[in-house]
N, C-alpha and C positions, 0 to 999 in steps of 0.2 A: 460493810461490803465483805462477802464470803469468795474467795478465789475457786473456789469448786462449783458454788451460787450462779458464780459471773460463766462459767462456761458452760455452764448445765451439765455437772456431770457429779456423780456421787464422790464422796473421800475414798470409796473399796475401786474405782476408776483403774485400769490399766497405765500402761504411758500410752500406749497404743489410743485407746478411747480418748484419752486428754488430747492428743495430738488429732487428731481424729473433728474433735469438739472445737478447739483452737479453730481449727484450717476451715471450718465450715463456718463459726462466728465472723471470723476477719475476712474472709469473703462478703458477709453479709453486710456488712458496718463499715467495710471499705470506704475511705475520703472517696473515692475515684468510681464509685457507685452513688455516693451520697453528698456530692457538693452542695453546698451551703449549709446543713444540715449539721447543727451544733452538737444535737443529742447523738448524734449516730457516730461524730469522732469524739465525742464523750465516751459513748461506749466501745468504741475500738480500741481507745488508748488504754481501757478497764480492764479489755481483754489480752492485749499484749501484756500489761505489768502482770497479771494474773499466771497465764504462761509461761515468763521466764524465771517465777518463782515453783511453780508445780513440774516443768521439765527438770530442772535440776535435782537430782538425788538429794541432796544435802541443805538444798533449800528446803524443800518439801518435807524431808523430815524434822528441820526444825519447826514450819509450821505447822504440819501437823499435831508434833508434839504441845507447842508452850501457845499457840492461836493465836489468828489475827493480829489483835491489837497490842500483843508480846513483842510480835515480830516486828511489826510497820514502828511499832516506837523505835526500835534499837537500828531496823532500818535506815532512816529518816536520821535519827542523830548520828548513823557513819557517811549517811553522803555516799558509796560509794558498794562497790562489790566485795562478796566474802571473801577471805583470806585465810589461811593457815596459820595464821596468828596470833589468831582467837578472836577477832573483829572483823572491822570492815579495810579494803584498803582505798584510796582517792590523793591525787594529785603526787604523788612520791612518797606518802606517810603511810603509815602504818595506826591505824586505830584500832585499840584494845580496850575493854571494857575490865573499869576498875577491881579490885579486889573485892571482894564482898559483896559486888552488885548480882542481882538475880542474872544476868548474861553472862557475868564470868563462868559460870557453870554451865550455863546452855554449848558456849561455843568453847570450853576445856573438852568436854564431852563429845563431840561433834567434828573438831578440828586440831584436837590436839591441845598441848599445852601451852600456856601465853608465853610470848620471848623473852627474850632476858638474860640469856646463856649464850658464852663466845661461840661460834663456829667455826669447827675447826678446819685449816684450809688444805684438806686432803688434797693431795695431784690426781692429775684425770687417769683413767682407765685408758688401756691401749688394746687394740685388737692391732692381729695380726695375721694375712691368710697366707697360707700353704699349701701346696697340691703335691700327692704323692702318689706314685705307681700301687696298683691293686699289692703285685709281690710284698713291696716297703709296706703295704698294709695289712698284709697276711705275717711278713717278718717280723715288726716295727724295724722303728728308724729314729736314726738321733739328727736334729737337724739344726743347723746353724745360724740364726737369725742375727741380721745387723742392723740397728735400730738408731735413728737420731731420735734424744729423747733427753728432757731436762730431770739430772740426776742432783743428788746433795751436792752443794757447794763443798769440798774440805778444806778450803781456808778458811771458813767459818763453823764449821760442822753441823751448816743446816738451819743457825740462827738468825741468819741476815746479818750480824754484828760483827763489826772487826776484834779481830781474835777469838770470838769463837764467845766471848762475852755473850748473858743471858739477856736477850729485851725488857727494861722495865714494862709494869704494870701501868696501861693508860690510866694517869690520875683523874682523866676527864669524866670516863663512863665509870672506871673503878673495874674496869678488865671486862665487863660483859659485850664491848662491841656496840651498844647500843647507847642511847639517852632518850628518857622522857622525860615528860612535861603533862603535866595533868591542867587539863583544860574543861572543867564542871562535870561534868558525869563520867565522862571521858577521859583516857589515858591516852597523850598522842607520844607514837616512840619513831625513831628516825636512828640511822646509820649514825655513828659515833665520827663527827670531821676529823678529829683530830688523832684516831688511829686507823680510821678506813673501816672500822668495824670489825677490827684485828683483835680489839683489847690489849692491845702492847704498845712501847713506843721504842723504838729507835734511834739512840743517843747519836754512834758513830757507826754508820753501815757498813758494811766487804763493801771493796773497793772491785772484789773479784765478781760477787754477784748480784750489785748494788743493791741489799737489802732483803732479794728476794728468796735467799738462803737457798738459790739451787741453780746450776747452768744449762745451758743445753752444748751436748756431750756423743759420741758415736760412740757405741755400745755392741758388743758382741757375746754371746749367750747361747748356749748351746741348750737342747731342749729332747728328751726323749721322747718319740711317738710311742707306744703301746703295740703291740701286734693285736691283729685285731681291732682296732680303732673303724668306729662306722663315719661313714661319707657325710660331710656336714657335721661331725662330732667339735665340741669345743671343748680345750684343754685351758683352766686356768691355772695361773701362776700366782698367789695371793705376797701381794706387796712389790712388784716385778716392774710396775707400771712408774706411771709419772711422779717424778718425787714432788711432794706437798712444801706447800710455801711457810717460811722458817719455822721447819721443823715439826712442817705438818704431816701424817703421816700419810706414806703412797697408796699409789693407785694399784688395780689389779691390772696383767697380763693378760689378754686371752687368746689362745691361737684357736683358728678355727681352720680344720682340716676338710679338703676335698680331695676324693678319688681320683684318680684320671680314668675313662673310658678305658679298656681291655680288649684287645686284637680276640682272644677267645674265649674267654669267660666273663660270665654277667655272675654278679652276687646279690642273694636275697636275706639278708641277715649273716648265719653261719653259715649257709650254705652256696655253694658254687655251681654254675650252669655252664653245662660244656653241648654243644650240638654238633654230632657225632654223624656225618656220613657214614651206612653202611649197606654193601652191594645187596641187590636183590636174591643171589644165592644165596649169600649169610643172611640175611633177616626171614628167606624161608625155609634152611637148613639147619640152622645154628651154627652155632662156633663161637671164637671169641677175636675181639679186637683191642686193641692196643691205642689208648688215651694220655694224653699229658694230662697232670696236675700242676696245681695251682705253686707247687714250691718247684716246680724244673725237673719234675723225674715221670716216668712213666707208670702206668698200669692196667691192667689186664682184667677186661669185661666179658663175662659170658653172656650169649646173645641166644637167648632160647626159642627154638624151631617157631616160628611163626612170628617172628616179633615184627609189630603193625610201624607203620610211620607214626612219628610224634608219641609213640610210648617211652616211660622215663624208666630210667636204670640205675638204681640210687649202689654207689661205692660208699661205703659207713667209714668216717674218719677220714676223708679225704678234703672235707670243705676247709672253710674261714677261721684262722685261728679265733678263738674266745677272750676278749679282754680276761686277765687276770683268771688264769685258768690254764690248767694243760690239756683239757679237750680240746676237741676241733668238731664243727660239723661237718654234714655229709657232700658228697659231687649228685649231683644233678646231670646224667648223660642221657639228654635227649635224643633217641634215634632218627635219623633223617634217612630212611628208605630210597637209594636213588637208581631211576629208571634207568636203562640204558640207554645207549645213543647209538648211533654213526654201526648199524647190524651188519651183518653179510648176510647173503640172500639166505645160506644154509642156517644162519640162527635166526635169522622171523619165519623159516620154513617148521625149524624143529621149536617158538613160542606157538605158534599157529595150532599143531598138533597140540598142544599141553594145552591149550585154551580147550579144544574140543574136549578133552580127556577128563577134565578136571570141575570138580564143581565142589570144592572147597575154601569156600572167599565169605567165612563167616560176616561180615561187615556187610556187603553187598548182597549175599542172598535174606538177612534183612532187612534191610533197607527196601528190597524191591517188594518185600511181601506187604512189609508196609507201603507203598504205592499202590498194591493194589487191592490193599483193604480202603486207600482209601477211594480210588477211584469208583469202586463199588459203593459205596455211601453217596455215590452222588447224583 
């Protein structure tokens, strides 16, 4: 039996087309289509194994590579699912395929190397979140974090061991954490009882931090933000994090930084958006107007004769501090043209007059020419 045979689909197949192939067989051979029908959950169960060997990456490439009858032998002798191991794993073991045998290679190559090496019992990783005001992110900012966190033990200095003594070496496994047993073609390996799969043992443990060569501890650490730091950015701190079991080495830190929203400015990388009310004399006169910036101080925008709503007015130097940098990018002052309100009868007498008078409204005298290019096309 060929597992590309069994779904009708070529070896050059997609996943897509196998999956495709799959879903339309198991339809067809379905128990619940074909009750009593021996040959038809013969070939559904043909197609299911088939399947969960061609969807997986890593199966697939092994059969592909070494075929059929390569694979279903070494299969069939692990009993159970691939592992990172370098075999199969089933019921809490570990099967690894001996030294020398043709499978030792298939799945060193495939999966990494076989076990056999202590692991070392590194502390976890910590994150940590922060939010800071846009200014603290244009200034940076040093920020103070206070942390429960399990740190080295120092009455033991990390060992697990009273006095700060070295653990011996597990004589059971011989320090690798592990133990096998070779069982006919087969190498079956299992967790070492008798150190936990440490590789060490433990004469007289800290009394302080029974063994475990670390406490938990409240912690205070102070931490510089960057000027310039983007929203979602994450600052790691290598080694900061959870100290490792006797004397294993720590974890990373990682703070992840967010913005807080901004009363008047929005930011798009370096740069800063400010949306700038200004009157309908000034945007058809010119002149200039007077804008805050993003560090607290003010500055002065010329606003040239005709300027439309929603045209942009870029200040050079005025944005986002630049991580690690003395530049800065630019302000972004969006015009907001606003209409008037609440008139006296003398000023919608004297807009009245200037509407008659005036037929200079570049935007709108095209626009209408184009309505009536198109109305005429129709």
């Amino acid at each position: 039996m060929d597992y590309y045979e069994t779904l009708g689909v070529s070896k050059s197949a997609s996943d897509a087309d196998i999956k495709k192939a799959y879903r339309k067989m198991a339809m067809q051979y379905h128990p619940d289509r074909n009750k009593g029908n021996k040959e038809a959950e013969s070939k559904f169960k043909s197609i299911n194994e088939a399947y969960e060997t061609l969807k997986d990456p890593q199966k697939k490439a092994a059969y592909d590579r070494y075929g059929h009858d390569l694979y279903k032998n070494a299969a069939n002798g692990g009993g159970g699912g691939f592992n990172r191991g370098g075999g199969f794993s089933s019921q809490g073991f570990s099967f690894s395929f001996g030294d020398g045998s043709p499978f030792s290679d298939i799945f060193e190559e495939y999966f990494g190397n076989m076990g056999g090496e202590n692991v070392e019992m590194r502390g976890n990783d910590l994150r940590y979140n922060t939010s800071i005001s846009l200014e603290e992110a244009f200034h940076g900012k040093e920020v103070e974090l206070n942390l429960r966190v399990n740190v080295k033990c120092d009455d033991c200095n990390g060992t697990g061991s009273e006095g700060g003594t070295k653990p011996k070496t597990c004589p059971s496994c011989r320090g690798s954490g592990k133990m096998r047993f070779s069982q006919g073609f087969f190498t079956v390996e299992k967790t070492c009882a008798a150190c936990n799969g440490t590789g060490h043992i433990i004469e007289n443990s800290c009394k302080t931090c029974r063994g475990a060569g670390r406490v938990n501890k409240s912690r205070t650490m102070k931490v510089s933000i960057p000027a310039g730091i983007e929203n979602g950015a994450r600052i790691r701190l290598a080694g900061e994090g959870e100290a490792g079991i006797r004397g294993g080495s720590s974890g990373d830190l990682y703070i992840f930084v967010s913005i807080r929203p901004h009363k008047l400015f929005s930011r798009e990388g370096s740069a800063i958006h400010c949306d700038v009310p200004i009157s309908f004399v000034t945007a058809t006169l010119g002149g200039e107007v007077e804008v805050p910036t993003i560090e607290g101080k003010k500055a002065m925008i010329k606003i040239a004769p005709g300027t439309q709503s929603g045209q942009i007015l870029k200040l050079r130097g005025k944005g986002m501090s630049i991580v690690r940098s003395v530049l800065r990018g630019d302000m972004m002052v969006h015009a907001i043209v606003e209409t008037p309100v609440n008139l006296t009868e003398r000023q919608k007498e004297l807009l009245r007059e200037f509407d008659k008078d005036h037929n200079n409204s570049p935007k709108s005298n095209g626009f209408f020419a184009k309505v009536k290019e198109f109305w005429q096309e129709l």
